[in-house]
TORKOL-4160 file (C-alpha; in steps of 0.2 Angstrom, whole numbers, padded with zeros to 4 digits, m for minus):
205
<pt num="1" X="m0289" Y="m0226" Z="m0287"/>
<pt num="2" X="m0269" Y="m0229" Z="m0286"/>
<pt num="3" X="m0258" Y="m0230" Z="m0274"/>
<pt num="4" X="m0239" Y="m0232" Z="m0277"/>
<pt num="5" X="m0225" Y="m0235" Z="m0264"/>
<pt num="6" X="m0208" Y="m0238" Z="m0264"/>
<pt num="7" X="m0204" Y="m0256" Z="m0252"/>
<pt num="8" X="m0187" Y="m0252" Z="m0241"/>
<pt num="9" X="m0179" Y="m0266" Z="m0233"/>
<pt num="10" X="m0165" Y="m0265" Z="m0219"/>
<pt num="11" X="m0158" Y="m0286" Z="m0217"/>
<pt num="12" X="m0151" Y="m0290" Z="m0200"/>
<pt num="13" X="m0136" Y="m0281" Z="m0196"/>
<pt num="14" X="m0123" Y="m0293" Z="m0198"/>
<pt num="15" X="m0128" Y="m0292" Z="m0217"/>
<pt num="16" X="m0132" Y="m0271" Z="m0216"/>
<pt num="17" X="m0121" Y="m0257" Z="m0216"/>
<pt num="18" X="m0115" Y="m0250" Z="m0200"/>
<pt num="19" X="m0126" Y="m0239" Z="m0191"/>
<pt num="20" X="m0126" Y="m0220" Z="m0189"/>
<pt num="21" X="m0120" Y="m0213" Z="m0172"/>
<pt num="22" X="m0135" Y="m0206" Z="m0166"/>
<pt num="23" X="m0140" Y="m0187" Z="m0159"/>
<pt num="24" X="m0134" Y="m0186" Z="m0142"/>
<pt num="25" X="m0139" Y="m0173" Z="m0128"/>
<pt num="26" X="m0123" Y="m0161" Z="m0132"/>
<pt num="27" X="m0134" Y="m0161" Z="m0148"/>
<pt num="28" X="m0148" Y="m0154" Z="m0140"/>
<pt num="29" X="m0159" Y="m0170" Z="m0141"/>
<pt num="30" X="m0165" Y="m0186" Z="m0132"/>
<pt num="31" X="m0169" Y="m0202" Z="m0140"/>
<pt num="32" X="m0182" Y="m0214" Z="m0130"/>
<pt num="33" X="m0197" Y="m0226" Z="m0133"/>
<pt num="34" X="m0214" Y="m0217" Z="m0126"/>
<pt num="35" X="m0225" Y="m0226" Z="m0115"/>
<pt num="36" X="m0245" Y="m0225" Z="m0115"/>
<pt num="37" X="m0246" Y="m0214" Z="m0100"/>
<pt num="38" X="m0231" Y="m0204" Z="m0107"/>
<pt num="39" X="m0243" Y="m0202" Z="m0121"/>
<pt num="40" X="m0257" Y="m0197" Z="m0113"/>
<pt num="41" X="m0246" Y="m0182" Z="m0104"/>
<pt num="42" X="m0238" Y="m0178" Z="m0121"/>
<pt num="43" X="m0255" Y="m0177" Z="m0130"/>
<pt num="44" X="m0263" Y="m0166" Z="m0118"/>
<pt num="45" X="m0249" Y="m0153" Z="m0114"/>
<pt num="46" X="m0247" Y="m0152" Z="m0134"/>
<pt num="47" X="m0231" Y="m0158" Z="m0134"/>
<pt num="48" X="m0232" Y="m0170" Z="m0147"/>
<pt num="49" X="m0239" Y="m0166" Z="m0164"/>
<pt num="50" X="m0256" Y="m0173" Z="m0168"/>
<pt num="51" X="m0249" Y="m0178" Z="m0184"/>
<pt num="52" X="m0249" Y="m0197" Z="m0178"/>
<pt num="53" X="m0266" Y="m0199" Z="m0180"/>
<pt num="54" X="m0276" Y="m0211" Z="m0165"/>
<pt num="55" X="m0258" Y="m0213" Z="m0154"/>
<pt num="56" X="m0271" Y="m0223" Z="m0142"/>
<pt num="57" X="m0275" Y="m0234" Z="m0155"/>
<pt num="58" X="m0260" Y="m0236" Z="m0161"/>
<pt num="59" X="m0253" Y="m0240" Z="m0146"/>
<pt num="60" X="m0253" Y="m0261" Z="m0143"/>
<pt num="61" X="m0244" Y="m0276" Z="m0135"/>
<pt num="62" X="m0236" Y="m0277" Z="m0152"/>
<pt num="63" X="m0231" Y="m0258" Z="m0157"/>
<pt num="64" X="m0219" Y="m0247" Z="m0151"/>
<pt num="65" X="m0218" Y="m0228" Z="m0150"/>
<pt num="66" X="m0199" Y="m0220" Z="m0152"/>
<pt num="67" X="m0196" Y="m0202" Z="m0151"/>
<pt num="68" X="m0182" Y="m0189" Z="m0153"/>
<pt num="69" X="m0186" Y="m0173" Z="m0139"/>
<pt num="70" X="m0179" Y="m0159" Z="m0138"/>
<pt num="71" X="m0182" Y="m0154" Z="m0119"/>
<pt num="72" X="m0200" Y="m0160" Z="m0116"/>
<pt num="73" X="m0205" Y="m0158" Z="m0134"/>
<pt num="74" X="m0207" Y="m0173" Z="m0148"/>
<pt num="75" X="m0199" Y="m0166" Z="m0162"/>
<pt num="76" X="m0198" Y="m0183" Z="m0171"/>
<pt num="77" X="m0203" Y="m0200" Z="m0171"/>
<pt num="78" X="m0209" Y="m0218" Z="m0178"/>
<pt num="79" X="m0218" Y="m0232" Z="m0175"/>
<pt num="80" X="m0212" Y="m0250" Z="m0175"/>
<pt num="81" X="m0224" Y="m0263" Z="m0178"/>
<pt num="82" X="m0218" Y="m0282" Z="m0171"/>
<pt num="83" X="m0216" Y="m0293" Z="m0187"/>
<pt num="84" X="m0232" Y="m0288" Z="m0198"/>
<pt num="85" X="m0244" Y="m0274" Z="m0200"/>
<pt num="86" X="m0262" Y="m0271" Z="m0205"/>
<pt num="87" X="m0266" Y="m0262" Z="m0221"/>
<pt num="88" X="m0278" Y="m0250" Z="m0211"/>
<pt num="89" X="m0262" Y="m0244" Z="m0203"/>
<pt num="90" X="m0251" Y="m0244" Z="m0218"/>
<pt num="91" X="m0256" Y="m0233" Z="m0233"/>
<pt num="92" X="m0250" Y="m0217" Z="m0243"/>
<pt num="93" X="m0265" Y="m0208" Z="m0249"/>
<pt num="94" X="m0281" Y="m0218" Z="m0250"/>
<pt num="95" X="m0284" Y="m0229" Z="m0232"/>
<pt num="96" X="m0294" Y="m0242" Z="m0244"/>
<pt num="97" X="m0279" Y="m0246" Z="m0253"/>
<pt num="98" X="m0267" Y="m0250" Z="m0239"/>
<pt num="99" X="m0256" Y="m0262" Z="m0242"/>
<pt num="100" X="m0253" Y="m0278" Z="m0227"/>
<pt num="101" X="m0236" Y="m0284" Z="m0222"/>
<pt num="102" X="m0229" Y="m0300" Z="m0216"/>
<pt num="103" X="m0213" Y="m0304" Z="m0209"/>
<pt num="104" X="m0202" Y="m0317" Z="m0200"/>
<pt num="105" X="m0199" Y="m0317" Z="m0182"/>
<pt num="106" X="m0184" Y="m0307" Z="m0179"/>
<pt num="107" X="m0190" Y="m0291" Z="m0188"/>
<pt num="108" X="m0200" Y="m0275" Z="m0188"/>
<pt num="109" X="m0210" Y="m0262" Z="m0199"/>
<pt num="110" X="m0207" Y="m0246" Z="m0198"/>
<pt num="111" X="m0224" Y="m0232" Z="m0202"/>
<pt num="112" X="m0231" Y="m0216" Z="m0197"/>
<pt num="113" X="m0212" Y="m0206" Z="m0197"/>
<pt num="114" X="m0214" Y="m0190" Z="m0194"/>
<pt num="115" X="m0202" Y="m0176" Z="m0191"/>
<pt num="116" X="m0204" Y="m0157" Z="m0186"/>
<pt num="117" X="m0200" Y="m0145" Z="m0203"/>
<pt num="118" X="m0188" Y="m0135" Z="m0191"/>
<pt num="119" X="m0178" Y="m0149" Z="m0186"/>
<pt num="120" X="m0176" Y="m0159" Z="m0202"/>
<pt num="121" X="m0159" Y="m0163" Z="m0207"/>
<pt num="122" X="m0153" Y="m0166" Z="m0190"/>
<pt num="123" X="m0152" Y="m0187" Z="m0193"/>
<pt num="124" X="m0166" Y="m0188" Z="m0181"/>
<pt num="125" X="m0177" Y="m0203" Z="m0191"/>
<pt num="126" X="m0159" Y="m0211" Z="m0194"/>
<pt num="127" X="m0156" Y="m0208" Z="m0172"/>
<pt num="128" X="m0173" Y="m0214" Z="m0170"/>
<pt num="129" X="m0171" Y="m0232" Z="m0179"/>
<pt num="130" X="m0154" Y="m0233" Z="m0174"/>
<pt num="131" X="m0159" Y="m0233" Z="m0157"/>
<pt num="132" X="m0174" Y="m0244" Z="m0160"/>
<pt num="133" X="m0161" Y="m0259" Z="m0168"/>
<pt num="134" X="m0149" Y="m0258" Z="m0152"/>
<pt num="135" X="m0163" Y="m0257" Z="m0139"/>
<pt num="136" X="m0172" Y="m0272" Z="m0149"/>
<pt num="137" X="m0186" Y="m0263" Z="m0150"/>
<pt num="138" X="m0201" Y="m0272" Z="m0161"/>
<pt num="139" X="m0189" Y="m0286" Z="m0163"/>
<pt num="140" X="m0178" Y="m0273" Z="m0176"/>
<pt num="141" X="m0164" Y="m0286" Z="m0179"/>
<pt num="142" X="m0170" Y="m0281" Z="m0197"/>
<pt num="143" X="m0183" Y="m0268" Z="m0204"/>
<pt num="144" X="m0195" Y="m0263" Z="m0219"/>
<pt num="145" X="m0204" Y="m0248" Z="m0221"/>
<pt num="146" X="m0216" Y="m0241" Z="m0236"/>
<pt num="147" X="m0213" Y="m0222" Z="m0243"/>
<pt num="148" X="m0223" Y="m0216" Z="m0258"/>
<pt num="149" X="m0214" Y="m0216" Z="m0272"/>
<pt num="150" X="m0214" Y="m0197" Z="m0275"/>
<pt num="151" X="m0207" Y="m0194" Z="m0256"/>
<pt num="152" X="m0188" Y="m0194" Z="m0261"/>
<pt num="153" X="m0182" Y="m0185" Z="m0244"/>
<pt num="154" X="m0188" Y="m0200" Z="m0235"/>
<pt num="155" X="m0181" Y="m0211" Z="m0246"/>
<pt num="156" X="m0164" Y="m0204" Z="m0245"/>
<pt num="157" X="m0165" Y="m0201" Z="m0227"/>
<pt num="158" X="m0171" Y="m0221" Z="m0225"/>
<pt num="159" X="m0157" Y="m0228" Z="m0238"/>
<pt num="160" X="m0143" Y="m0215" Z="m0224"/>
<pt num="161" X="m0146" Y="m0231" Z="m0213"/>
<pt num="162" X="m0145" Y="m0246" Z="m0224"/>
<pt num="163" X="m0162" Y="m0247" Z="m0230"/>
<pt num="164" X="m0163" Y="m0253" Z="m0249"/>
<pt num="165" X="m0177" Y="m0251" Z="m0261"/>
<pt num="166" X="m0183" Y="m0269" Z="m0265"/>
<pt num="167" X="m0196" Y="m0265" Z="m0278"/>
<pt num="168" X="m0212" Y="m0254" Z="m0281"/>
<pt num="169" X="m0231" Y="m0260" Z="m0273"/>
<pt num="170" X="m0244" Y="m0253" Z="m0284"/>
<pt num="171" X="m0260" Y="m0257" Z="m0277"/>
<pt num="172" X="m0278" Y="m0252" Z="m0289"/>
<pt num="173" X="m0295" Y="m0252" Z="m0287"/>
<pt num="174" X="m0310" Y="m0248" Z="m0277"/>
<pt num="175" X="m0318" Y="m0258" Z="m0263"/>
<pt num="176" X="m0317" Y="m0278" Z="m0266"/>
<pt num="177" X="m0313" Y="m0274" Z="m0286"/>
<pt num="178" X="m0294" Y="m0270" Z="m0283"/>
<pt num="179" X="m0276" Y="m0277" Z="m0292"/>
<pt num="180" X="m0258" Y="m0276" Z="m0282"/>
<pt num="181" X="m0243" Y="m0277" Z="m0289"/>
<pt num="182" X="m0230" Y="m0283" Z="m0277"/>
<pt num="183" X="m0209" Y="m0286" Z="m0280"/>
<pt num="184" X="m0205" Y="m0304" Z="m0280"/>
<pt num="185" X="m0190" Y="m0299" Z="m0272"/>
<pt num="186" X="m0202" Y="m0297" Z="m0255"/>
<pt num="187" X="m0203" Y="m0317" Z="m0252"/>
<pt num="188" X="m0183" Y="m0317" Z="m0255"/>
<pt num="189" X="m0182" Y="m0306" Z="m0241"/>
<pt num="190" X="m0196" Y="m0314" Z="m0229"/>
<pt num="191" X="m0209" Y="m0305" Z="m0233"/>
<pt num="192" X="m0228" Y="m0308" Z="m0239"/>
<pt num="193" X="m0233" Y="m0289" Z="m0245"/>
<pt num="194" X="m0253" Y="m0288" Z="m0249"/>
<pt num="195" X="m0258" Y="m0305" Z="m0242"/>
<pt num="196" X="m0275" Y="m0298" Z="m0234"/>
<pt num="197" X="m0278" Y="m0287" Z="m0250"/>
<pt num="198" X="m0295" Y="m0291" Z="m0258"/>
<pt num="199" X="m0296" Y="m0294" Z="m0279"/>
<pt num="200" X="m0277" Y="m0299" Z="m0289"/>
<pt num="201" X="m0261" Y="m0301" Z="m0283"/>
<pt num="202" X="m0249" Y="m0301" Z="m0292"/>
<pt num="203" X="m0231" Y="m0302" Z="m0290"/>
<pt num="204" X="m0218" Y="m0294" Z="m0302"/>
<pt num="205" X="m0198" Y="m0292" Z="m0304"/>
């Protein structure tokens, strides 16, 4: 009946903190994008976790996949949406209560991070996004994700790279009968959050 994420906003990077070096192969891993028929190979050899959900549907003219290997195995990646993304594909724990976004041109959202338990702490999400900024991937001149608020290892793993916590969303309800509380400071950095969301919206410091 709740559902409360945290709102992470990366600007541009003229206005953002320099980025990370990424992994490299003396590290043992590979950053690149993944293409459909890459997928399909992946999917079927095991070589990526399921954990991505539909990677077919998923797949569009307007997403991108980017994953750290290691040899032929994905041991990490994310999903970079181009400028907005629908609240079916963007939710913490009840798919009802996702939450829309809408950006400028320019921009990106990032959802769906996963990385393996044995090879967290390795900056692979921070390699993964730093990668997807200089290979203008999604349009990622700037990027937002959404982390549930009780998730601090993403957090701090998504702040290593210049992403700041712009506000809590807090999204209520069932079915059509729903309330979202949304950070005014959104529309400051170009974003409409909940526009699609049925019931209340309401926008809060």
């Amino acid at each position: 009946l709740i559902d409360v994420t945290w709102l992470l906003h990366r600007p541009s990077s003229s206005d953002s903190p320099e980025l990370p070096t990424e992994v490299k192969a003396q590290d043992g891993y590979a950053i690149r994008k993944i293409t459909r028929d890459e997928l399909a190979g992946l999917r079927a050899k095991g070589l990526i976790d399921p954990q991505g959900g539909d990677f077919h549907s998923e797949m569009s003219q307007t997403t991108t996949l980017v994953a750290a290997y290691q040899a032929e195995r994905v041991v990490s990646f994310a999903w970079f949406a181009n400028r907005s993304i629908e609240a079916t594909r963007n939710y913490s724990r009840a798919d009802h209560l996702g939450t829309s976004i809408e950006q400028r041109d320019g921009s990106a959202f990032v959802y769906n991070a996963w990385t393996d338990r044995d090879h967290r702490g390795k900056r692979l999400m921070a390699s993964i996004v730093t990668w997807a900024i200089r290979n203008d991937v999604g349009e990622s001149k700037s990027l937002a994700t959404m982390i549930d608020w009780t998730n601090q290892k993403s957090i701090r793993a998504f702040e290593r790279f210049g992403m700041r916590r712009i506000g809590l969303v807090i999204r209520m309800g069932l079915g059509r009968w729903q309330i979202s509380l949304v950070p005014s400071a959104a529309r400051k950095a170009g974003m409409e959050v909940a526009g699609a969301a049925p019931g209340v919206r309401l926008a809060v410091l």
